[in-house]
C-alpha positions in Angstrom: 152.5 179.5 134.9 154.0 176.4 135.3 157.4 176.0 134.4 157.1 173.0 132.7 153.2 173.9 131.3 152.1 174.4 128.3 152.1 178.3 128.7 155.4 178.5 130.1 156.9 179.6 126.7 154.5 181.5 125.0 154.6 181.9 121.2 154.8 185.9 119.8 151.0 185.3 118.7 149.9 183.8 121.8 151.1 187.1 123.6 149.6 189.5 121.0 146.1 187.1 121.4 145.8 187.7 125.1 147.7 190.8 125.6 144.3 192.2 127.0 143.5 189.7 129.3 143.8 190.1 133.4 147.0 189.1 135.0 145.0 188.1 137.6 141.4 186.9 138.6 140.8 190.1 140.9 137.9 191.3 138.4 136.0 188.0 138.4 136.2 187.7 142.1 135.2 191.5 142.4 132.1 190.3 140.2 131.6 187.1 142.7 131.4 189.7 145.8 128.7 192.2 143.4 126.7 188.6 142.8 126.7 187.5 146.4 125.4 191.2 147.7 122.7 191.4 145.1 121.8 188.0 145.7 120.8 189.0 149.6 119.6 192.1 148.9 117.6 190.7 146.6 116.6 186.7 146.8 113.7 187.1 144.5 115.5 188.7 141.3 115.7 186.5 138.2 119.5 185.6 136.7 119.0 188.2 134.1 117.9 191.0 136.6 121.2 190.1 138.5 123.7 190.2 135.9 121.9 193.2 134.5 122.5 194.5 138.0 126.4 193.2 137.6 127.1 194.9 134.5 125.4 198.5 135.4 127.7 198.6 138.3 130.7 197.6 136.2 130.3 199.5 133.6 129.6 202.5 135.2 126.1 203.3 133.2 124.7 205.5 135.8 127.2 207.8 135.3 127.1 207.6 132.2 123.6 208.7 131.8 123.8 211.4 134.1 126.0 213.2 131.2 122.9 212.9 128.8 120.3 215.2 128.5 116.7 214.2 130.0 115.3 213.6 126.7 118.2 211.5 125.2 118.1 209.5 129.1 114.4 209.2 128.4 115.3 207.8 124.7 117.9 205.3 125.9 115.8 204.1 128.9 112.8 203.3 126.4 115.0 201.6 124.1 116.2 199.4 126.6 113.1 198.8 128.1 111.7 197.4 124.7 115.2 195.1 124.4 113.8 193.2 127.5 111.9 190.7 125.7 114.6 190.1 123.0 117.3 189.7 126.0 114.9 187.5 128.0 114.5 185.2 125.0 118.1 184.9 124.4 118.6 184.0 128.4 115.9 181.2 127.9 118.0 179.7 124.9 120.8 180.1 127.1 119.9 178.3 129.8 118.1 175.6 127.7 121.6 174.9 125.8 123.3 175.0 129.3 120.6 172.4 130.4 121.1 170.2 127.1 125.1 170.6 127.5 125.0 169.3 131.1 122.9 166.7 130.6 125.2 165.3 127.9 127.9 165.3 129.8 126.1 163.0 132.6 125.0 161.0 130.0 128.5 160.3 128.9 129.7 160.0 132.5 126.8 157.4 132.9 127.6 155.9 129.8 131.9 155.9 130.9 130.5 154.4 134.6 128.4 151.7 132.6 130.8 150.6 130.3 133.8 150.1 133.1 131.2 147.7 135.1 130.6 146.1 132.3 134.3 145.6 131.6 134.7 144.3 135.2 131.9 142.1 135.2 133.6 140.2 132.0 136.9 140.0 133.7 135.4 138.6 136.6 133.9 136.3 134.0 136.6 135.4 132.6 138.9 134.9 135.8 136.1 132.5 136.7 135.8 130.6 133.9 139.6 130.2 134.3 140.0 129.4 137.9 136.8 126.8 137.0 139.4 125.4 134.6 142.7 124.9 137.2 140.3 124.8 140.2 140.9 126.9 143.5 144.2 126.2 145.6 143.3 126.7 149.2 146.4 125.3 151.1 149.8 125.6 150.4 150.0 121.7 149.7 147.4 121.9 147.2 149.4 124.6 145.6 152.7 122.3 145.2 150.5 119.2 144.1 148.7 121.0 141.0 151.9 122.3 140.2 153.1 119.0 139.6 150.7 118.7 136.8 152.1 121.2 134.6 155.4 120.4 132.6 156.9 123.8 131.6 157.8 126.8 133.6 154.7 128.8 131.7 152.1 126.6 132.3 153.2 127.3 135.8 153.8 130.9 136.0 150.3 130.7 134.0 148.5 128.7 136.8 149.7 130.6 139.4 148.8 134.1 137.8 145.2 133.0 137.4 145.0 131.9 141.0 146.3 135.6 141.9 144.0 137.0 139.4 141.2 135.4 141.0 141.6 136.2 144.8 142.6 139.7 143.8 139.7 140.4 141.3 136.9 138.1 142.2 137.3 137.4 145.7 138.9 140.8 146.5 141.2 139.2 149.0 143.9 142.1 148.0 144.6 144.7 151.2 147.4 147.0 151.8 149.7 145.0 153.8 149.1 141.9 150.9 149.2 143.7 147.8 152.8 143.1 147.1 152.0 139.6 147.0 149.4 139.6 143.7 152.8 140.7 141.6 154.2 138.7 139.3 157.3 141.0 138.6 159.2 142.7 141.3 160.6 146.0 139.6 161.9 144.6 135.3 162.5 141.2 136.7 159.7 138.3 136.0 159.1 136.2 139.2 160.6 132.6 139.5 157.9 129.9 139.6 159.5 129.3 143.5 159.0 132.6 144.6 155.1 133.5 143.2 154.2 129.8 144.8 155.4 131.7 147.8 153.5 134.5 147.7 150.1 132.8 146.8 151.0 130.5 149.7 150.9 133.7 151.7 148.1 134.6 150.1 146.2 131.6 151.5 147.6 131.2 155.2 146.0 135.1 155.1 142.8 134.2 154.3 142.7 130.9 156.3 143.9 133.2 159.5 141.3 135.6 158.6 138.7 133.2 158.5 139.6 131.2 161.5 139.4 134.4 163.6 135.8 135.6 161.8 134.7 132.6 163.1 136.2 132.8 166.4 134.4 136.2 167.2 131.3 134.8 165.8 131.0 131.8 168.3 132.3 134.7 171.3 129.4 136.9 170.6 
């Protein structure tokens, strides 16, 4: 176990609870290599049939029954024989609960998948609604004039966060090499107003480079 896990210090119950259980998975892999074999030898047998086939080897039945007499054999083979139904009916509910389990859990996978687009498309919602507000800054001297239209330091820091927020969640301008540049902290310490101006400055010569040299290669081919 981990050292750190939540079994690597065992409680005196704990240990008396699984005191039978493997050290190891050697048995369920010696199981996995029975399956496999069976499963070529015989493509056509039915999931029941094969763990039947699983468990006769395991447990050792046939010798087992080779230390009864014929007429207790015969006994225990008919008795088995008239269990077939009875086990058959319990691998049908089986499988029909495995069915019904699984497709709950896709359903709450589709429901997890569903719910976090919707969540997105509301951010992006309200990131536009917001940037509709303070307009979009596309030059670095667009930045410094709408600046000048805010008085404190958090209208600011405020304006500038939502431009960020935009390009990063709407317009997906983030990449690798940029992504340092959509922070407004840098480790505990808040940004100045200077030094975010900066980075969404950055932001925008990016994206007007990228853009001049999209349609550059377009007018070359």
């Amino acid at each position: 176990f981990l050292s750190e896990g939540p079994l690597s210090e065992p409680s005196d119950s704990l240990l008396e609870e699984t005191k039978s259980v493997p050290k190891s998975n050697t048995v369920s892999e010696r199981d996995f290599a029975k399956l496999d074999r069976y499963l070529l030898e015989k493509p056509n047998a039915s999931t029941l049939a094969l763990e039947s086939l699983v468990l006769f080897s395991n447990n050792k039945t046939s010798e087992w029954l080779k230390q009864k007499t014929e007429k207790e054999q015969k006994a225990i083979l008919e008795k088995a024989h008239a269990m077939v139904p009875e086990f058959r009916k319990c691998l049908k509910e089986r499988r029909q609960t495995i069915i019904q389990e699984r497709a709950q859990v896709l359903k709450k996978k589709q429901e997890a998948l569903e719910n976090a687009r919707q969540k997105k498309m509301k951010e992006k919602e309200d990131l536009t609604e917001n940037i509709i507000k303070y307009g979009l800054w596309q030059t670095r001297e667009d930045i410094l004039q709408h600046l000048k239209s805010f008085v404190t330091i958090g209208e600011k820091l405020k304006a500038l966060k939502a431009q960020l927020d935009f390009r990063k969640k709407v317009l997906d301008q983030e990449t690798p090499t940029t992504k340092h540049l959509f922070f407004m902290s840098r480790g505990h310490k808040k940004l100045s107003v200077e030094e975010v101006t900066e980075q969404l400055s950055q932001i925008v010569n990016f994206q007007i480079v990228d853009q001049q040299s999209t349609s550059a290669t377009h007018i070359q081919s």
